[in-house]
N, CA, C and O of each residue as an XYZ file, in Angstrom:
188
protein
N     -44.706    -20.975    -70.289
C     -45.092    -20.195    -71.472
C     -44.694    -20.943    -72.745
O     -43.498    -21.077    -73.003
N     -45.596    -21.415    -73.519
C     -45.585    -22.099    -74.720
C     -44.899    -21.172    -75.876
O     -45.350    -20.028    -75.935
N     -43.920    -21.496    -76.756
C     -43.112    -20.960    -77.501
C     -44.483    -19.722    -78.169
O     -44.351    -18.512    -78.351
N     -45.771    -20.624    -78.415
C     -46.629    -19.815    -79.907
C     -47.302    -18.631    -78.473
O     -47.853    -17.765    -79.153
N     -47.408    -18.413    -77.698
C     -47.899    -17.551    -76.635
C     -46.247    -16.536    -76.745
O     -46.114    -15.350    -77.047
N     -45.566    -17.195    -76.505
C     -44.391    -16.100    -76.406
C     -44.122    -15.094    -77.998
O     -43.633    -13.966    -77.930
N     -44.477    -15.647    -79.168
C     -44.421    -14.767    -80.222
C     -45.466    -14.066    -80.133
O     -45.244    -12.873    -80.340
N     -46.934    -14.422    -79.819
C     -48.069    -13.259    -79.943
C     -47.467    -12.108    -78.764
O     -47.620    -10.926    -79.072
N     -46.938    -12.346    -77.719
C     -46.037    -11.107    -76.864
C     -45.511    -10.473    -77.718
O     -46.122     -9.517    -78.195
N     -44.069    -10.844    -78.227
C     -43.631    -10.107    -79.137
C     -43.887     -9.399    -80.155
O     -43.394     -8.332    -80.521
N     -45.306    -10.539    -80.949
C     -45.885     -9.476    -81.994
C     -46.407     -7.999    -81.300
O     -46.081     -6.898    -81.745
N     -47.183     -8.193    -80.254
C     -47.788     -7.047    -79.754
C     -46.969     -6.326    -78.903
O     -47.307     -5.210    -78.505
N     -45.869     -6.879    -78.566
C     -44.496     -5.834    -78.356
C     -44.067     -4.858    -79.428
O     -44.006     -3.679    -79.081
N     -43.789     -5.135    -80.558
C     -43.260     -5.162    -81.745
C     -44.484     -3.958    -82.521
O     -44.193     -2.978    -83.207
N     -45.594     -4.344    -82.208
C     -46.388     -2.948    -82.595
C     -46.395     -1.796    -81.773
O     -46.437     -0.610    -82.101
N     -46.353     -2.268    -80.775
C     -46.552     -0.974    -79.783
C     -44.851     -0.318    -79.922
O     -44.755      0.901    -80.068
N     -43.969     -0.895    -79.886
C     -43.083     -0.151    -80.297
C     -43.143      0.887    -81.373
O     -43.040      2.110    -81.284
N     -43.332      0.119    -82.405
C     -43.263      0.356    -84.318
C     -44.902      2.316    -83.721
O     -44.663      3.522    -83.789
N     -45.779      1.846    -83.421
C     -46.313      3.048    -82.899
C     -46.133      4.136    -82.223
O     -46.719      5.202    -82.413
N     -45.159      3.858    -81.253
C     -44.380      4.808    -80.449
C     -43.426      5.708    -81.389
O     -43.257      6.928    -81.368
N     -42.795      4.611    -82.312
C     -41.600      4.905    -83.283
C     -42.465      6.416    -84.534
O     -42.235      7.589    -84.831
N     -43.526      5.285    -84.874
C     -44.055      6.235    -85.846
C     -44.559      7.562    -85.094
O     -44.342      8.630    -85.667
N     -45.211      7.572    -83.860
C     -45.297      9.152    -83.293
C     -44.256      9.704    -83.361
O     -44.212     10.609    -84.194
N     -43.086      9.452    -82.614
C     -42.096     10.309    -82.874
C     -41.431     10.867    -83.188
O     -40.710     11.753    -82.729
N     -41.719      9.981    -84.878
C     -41.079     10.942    -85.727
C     -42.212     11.504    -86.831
O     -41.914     11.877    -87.966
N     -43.411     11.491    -86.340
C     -44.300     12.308    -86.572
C     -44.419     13.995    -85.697
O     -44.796     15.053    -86.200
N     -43.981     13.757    -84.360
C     -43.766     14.786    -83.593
C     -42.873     15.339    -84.236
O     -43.221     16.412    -84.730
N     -41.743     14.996    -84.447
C     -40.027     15.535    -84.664
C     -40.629     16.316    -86.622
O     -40.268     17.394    -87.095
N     -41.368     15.501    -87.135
C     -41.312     16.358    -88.840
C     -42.403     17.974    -88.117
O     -42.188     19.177    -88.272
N     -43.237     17.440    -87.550
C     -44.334     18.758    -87.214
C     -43.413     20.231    -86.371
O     -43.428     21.428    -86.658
N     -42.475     19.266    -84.959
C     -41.704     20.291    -84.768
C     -41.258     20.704    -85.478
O     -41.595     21.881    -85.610
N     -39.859     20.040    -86.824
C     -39.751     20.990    -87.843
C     -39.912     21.661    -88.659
O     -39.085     22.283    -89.326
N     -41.295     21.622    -88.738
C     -42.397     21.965    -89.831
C     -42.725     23.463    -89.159
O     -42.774     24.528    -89.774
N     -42.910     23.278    -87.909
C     -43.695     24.771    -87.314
C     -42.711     25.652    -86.764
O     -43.092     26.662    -86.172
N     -41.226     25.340    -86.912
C     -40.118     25.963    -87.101
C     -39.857     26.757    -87.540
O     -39.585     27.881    -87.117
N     -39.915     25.885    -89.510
C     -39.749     26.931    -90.781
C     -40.566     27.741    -90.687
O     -40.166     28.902    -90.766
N     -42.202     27.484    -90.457
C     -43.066     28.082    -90.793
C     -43.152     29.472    -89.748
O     -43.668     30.544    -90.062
N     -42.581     29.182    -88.585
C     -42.223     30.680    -87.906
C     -41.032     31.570    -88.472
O     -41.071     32.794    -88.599
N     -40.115     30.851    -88.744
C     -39.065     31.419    -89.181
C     -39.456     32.333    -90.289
O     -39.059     33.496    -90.224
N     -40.093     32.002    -91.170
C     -40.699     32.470    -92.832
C     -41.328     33.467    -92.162
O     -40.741     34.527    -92.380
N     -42.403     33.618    -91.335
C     -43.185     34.581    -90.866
C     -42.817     35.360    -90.442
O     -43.517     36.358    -90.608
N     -41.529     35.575    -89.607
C     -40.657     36.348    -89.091
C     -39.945     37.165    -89.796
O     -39.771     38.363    -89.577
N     -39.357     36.277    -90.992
C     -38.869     37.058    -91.814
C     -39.835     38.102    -92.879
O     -39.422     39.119    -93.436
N     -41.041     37.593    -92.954
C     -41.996     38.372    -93.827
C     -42.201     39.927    -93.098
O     -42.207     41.066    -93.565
N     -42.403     39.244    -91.400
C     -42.762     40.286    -90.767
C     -41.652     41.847    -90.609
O     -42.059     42.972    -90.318
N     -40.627     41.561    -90.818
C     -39.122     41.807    -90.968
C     -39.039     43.374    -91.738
O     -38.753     44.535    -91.447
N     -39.382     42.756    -92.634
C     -39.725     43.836    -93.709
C     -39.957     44.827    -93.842
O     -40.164     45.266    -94.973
């Protein structure tokens, strides 16, 4: 494996990570997002 073959691995290691990364903390803001937004409703409903 030629050094310039072993960085295009890594580059495309390195995204697929960085993508994984960005879902998850796309998952993690939405979970907390639909949290508040029950919580608020709950409390409206409360009333």
């Amino acid at each position: 494996m030629t050094a310039k073959r072993l960085d295009q691995t890594f580059i495309k290691f390195d995204w697929i990570v960085a993508m994984v990364m960005i879902m998850g903390l796309a998952l993690m803001i939405y979970d907390i997002a639909e949290k508040k937004l029950r919580y608020t409703e709950d409390r409206d409903n409360a009333k």
